[in-house]
C-alpha distance (Angstrom), angle and dihedral (degrees) to the residues before:
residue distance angle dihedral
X1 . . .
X2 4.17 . .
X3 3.19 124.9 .
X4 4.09 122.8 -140.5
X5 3.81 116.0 -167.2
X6 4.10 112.0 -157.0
X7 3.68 131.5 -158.2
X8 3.77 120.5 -123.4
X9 3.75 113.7 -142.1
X10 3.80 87.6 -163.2
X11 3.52 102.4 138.7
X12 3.98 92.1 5.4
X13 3.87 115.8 141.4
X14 3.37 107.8 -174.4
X15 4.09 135.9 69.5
X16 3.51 125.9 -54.7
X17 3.78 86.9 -124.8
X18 4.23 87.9 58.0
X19 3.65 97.1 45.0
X20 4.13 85.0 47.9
X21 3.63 87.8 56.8
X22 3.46 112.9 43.2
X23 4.42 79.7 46.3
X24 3.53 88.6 59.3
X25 3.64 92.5 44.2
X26 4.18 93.4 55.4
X27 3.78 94.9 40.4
X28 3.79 106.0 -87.8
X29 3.63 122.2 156.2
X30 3.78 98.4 -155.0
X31 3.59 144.6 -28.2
X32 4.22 131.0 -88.3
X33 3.89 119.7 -156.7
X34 3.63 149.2 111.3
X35 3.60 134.3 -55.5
X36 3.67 111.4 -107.4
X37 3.55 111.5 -121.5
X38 3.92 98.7 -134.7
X39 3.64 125.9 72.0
X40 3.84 99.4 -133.6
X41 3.97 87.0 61.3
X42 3.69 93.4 43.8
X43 4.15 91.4 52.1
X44 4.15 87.7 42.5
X45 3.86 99.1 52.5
X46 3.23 93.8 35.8
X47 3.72 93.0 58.5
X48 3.97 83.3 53.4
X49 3.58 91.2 58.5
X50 3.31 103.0 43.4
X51 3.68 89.7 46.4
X52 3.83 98.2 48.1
X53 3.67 86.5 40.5
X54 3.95 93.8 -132.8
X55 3.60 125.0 151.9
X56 3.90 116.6 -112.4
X57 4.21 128.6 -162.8
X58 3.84 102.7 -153.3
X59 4.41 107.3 -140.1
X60 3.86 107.1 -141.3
X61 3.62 132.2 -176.2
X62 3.72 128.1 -164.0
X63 3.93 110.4 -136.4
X64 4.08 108.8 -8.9
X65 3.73 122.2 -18.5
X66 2.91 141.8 -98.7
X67 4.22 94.8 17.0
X68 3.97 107.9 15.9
X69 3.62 124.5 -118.5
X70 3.80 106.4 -70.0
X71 4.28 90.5 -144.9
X72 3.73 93.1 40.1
X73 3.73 112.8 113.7
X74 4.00 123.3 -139.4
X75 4.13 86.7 -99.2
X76 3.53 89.3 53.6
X77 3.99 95.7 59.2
X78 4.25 80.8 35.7
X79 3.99 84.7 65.8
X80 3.62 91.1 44.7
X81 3.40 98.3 51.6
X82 3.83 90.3 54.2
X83 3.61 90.9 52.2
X84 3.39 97.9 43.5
X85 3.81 96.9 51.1
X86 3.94 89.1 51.3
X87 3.97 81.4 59.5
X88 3.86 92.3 44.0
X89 3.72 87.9 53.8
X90 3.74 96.2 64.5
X91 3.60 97.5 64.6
X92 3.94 96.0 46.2
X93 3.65 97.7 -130.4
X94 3.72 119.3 -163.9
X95 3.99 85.1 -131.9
X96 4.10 138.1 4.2
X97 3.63 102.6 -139.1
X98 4.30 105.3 -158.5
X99 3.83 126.3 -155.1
X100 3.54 95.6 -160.8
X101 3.69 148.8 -161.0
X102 4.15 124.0 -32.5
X103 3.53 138.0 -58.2
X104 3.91 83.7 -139.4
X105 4.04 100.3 68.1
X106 3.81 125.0 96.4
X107 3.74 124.6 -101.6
X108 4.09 82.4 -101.3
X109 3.71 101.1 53.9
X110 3.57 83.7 44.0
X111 3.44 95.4 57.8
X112 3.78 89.5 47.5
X113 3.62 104.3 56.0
X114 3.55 97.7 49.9
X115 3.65 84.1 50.3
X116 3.47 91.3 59.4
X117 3.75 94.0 26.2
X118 4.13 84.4 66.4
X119 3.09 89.1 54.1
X120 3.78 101.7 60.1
X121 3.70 89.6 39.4
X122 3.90 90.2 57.2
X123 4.06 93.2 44.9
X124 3.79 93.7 58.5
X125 3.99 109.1 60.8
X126 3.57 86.2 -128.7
X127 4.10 117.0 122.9
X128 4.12 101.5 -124.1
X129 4.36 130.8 -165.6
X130 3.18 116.9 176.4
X131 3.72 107.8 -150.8
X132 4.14 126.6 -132.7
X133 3.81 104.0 -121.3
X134 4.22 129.9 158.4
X135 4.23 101.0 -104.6
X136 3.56 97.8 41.9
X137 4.05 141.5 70.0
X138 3.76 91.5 -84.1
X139 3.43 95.9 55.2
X140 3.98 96.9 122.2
X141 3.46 136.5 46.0
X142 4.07 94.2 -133.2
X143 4.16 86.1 41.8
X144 3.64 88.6 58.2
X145 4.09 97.2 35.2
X146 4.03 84.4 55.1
X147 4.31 93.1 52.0
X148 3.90 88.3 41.7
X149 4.04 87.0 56.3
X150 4.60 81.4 51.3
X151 3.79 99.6 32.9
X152 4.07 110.0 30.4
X153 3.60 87.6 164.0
X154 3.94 96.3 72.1
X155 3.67 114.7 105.6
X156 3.87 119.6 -156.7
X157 3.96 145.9 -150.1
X158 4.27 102.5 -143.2
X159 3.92 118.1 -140.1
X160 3.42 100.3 167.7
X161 3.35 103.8 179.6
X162 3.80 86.7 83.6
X163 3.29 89.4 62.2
X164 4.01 99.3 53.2
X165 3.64 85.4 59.2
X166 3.77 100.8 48.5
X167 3.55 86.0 49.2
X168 3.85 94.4 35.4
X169 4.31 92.0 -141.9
X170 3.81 137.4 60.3
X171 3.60 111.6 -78.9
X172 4.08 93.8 -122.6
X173 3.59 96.6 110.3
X174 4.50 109.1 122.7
X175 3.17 83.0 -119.6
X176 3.72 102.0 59.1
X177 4.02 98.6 87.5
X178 3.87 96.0 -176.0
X179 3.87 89.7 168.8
X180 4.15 104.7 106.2
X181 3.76 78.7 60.6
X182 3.54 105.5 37.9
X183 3.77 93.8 50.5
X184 4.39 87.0 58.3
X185 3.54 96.8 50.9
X186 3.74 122.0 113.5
X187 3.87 109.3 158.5
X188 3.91 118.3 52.6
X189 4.06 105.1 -150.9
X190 4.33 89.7 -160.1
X191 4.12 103.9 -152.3
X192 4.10 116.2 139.3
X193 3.90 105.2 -131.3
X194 3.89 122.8 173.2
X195 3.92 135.1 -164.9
X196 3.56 95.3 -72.2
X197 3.82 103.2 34.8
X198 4.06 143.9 24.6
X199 4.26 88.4 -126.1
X200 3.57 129.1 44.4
X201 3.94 111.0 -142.3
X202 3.79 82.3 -114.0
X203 3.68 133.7 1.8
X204 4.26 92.6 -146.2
X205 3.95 98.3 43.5
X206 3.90 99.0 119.5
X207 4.17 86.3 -127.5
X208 4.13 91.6 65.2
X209 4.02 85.7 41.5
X210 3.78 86.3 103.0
X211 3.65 94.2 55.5
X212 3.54 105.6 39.4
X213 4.07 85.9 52.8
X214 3.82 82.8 62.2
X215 3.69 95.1 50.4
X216 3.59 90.8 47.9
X217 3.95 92.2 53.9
X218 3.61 87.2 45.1
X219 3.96 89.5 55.2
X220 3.89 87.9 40.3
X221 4.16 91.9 63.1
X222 3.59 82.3 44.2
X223 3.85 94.7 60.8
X224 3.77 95.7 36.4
X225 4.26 83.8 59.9
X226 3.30 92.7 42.8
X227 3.84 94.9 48.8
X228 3.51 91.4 45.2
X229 4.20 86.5 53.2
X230 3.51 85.5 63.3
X231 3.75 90.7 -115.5
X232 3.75 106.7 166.7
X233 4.12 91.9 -162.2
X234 3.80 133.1 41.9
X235 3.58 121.6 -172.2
X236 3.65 128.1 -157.2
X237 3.74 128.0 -177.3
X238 4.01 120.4 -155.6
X239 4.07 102.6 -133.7
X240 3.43 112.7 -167.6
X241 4.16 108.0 144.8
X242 3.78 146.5 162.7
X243 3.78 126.8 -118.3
X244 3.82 102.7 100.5
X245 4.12 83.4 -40.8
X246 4.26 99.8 99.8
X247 3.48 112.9 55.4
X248 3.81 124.1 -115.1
X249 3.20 136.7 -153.0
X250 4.17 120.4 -113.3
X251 3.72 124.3 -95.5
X252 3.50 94.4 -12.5
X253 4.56 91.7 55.1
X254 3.55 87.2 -153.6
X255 3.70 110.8 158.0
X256 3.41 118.4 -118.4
X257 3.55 101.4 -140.2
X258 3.87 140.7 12.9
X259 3.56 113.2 -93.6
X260 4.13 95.7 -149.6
X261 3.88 85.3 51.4
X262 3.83 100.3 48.4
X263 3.88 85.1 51.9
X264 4.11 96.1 48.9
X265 3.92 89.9 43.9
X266 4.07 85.0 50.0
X267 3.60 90.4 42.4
X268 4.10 97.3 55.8
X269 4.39 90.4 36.7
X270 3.75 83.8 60.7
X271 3.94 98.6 43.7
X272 3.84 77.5 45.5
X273 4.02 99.1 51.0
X274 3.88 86.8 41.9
X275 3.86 94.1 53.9
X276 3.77 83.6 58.2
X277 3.72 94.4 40.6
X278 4.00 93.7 56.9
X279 3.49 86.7 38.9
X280 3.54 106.5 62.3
C-alpha cells in the first residue's frame, strides 16, 4: 500500500497554482479543499489539475459551511448535496469528502439522511467520505456507531480530534470498540486534538507526545483495515487550521506557530510513521 499526502488549502489565500507549487516543493502528493462555488473557478482549476496531473480531494458541506444552517431541514442539505456533487464532478477529484447534516437532528432523521445520503453518493460515480466533525451528524463516536449499525454502506474520512473533544478524553478506554468505523474509513484527515481542544499548539512538543501517540495508533488500525481491503492507496491529509483552531497568544493574538509549517512537519512524521508501519 502507497501512501499520498494532500495539502489542505483551509485557510490558504493565495492561487491554486501557488499552493500547488510550494506542495510539490515540500513533498505533497496533491491538494485537499473545497469546491468553489462558481463555475468559471471550477473550469480554471480544474484545467490546472488536469494539466499538472495532480490528484485533488474536493471539501463539501451540506447547507452552509463550516456549522450548517440551524433552520435548514435534512432535505435541504439532501438538495445540496446533489448540487454540490454535480460541482465536485467537474474537477474529477480522487475523493468528495462531505461534512454532513446537523448535530441538532434525532437519532431517526439521522438515520434517514444517510440513508438517502448513500444513495446519492452511490448514483454519481464519484468516490464519497463523509467526515466526523463537532456541528454536524457525525459529531459522536456512539452517533455514528448507531447509523453504521442502519447504513453499513457509508464510507468515512476520520478526524478524530473532534471526537476527543466531544468526548473530552482519548478514546483508549477497552471499552471504546471504534472498529465498525475504523474498518469504513478511507481518507485520514491528520490534525492532533486533545481533551480540551480539536488542535494541539504543536503536534511534536514533548507535552502533546501522549496524544499524538494515540492518533497515530488510531491511524495505524486504520491502515491495517485498509491494507487488509486490498486498498492499493491511502491518503492522508495534514489538518492543522485557523479559526479559533491554532492557539494565540493573549493581548497581543499572535499565533503561536505557522500554520504551513505545522502541516509540512505533520506531513513528513506521517511519511515517517508509515515507513515504519509498512516496514514491520
Amino acid at each position: 500500500m502507497r501512501l499520498e499526502i494532500f495539502r489542505t488549502l483551509w485557510g490558504y489565500r493565495g492561487s491554486w497554482q501557488q499552493a500547488l507549487d510550494e506542495a510539490l516543493g515540500a513533498g505533497f502528493d496533491g491538494l485537499e479543499a473545497r469546491i468553489p462555488e462558481t463555475a468559471a473557478r471550477r473550469t480554471i482549476n480544474a484545467r490546472l489539475l488536469r494539466e499538472q496531473n495532480v490528484p485533488y480531494i474536493a471539501t463539501l458541506f451540506t447547507s452552509t459551511p463550516v456549522l450548517p444552517r440551524q433552520s435548514d431541514s435534512p432535505q435541504v442539505h439532501l438538495e445540496d448535496l446533489r448540487m454540490k456533487l454535480d460541482w465536485a464532478a467537474e474537477l474529477g477529484p480522487r475523493l468528495v469528502n462531505v461534512l454532513p447534516g446537523n448535530d441538532r437532528w434525532a437519532l431517526s432523521e439521522q438515520v434517514d439522511f444517510f440513508a438517502r445520503a448513500a444513495e446519492l453518493a452511490s448514483a454519481c460515480g464519484l468516490r464519497v467520505c463523509f467526515e466526523i466533525h463537532r456541528g454536524r451528524s457525525l459529531y459522536s463516536p456512539w452517533v455514528t456507531l448507531d447509523v453504521i449499525r442502519q447504513v453499513p454502506e457509508l464510507r468515512f474520512t476520520s478526524d478524530i480530534s473532534h471526537w476527543l473533544v466531544t468526548c473530552e478524553r482519548l478514546l483508549d478506554d477497552p471499552a471504546d470498540d471504534l472498529s465498525a468505523f475504523i474498518e469504513r474509513v478511507d481518507h485520514i484527515q491528520a490534525r492532533v486534538g486533545y481533551d480540551q481542544g480539536p488542535q494541539v499548539p504543536h503536534p511534536g512538543a514533548p507535552e502533546y507526545a501522549e496524544v499524538l501517540a494515540f492518533h497515530q495508533r488510531h491511524w495505524e488500525s486504520i491502515w491495517s483495515s485498509q491494507e487488509k481491503r486490498g486498498l492499493q492507496t491511502t491518503t492522508l491529509t495534514p489538518e492543522f487550521g485557523p479559526d479559533g483552531y491554532l492557539h494565540h497568544l493573549p493581548f497581543t493574538d499572535v499565533p503561536v506557530a505557522d500554520l504551513w509549517q505545522l502541516n509540512q512537519w505533520m506531513a513528513r512524521c506521517e511519511r515517517q510513521h508509515f515507513h515504519r508501519f509498512t516496514s514491520r
